[in-house]
C-alpha positions in Angstrom: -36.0 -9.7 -94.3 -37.1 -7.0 -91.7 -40.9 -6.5 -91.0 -41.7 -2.8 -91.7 -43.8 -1.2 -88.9 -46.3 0.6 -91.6 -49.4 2.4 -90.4 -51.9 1.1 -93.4 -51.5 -2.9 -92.7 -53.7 -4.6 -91.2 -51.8 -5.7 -88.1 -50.5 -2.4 -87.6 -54.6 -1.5 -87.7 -55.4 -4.0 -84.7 -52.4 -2.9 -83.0 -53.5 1.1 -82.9 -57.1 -0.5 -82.0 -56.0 -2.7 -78.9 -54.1 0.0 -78.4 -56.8 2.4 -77.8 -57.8 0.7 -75.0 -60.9 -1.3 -77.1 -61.6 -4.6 -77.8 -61.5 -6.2 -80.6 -63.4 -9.5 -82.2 -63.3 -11.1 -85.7 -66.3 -9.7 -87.0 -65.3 -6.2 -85.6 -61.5 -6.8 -87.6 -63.1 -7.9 -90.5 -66.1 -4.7 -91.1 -63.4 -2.4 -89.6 -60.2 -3.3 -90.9 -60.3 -6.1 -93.5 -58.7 -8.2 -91.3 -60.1 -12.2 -91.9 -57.2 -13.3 -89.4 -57.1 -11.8 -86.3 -56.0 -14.9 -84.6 -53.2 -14.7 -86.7 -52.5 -11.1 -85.9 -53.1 -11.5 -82.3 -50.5 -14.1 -82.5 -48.0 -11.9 -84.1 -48.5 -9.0 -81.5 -48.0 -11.5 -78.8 -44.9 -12.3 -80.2 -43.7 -8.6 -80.2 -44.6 -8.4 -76.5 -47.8 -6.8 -76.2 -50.0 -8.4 -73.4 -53.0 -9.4 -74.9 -55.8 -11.4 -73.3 -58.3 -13.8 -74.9 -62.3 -13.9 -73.4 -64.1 -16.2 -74.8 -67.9 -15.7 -75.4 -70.9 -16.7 -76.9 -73.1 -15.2 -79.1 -77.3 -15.8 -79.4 -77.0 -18.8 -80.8 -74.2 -20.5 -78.7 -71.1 -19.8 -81.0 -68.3 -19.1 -79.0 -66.1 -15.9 -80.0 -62.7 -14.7 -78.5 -62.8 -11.0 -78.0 -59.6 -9.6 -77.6 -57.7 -6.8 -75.5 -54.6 -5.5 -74.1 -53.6 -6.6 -70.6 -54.6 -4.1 -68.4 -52.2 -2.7 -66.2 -54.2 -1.7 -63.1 -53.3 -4.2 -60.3 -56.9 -5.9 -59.8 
């Protein structure tokens, strides 16, 4: 079964997004995009070869969050 590239699913979505040169967290995937598991997603574009990178963070309360975002290519 081949996995069809389409523009209106969800990891397609992320992938446009990361894409774009933003960010992306769980409760940004969820209110933008639907999306209830970007970890998941992430996963899957990692395994296509995109570069992404994982900062954990914390919100007010102490919960820690991964934010996500394509590799950047500059040499730092």
């Amino acid at each position: 079964m081949t996995k069809i590239k389409d523009a209106n699913t969800k990891i397609a979505k992320v992938r446009a997004h990361l894409l774009s040169g933003r960010s992306l967290t769980q409760l940004e995937a969820l209110g933008l995009y639907g999306a209830f598991r970007l970890a998941a997603r992430v996963h899957e574009l990692k395994a296509e070869g995109m570069k992404i990178d994982t900062l954990m963070k914390e919100d007010p309360n102490g919960n820690p969050y991964a934010e996500y975002r394509l590799r950047s290519a500059k040499v730092r």
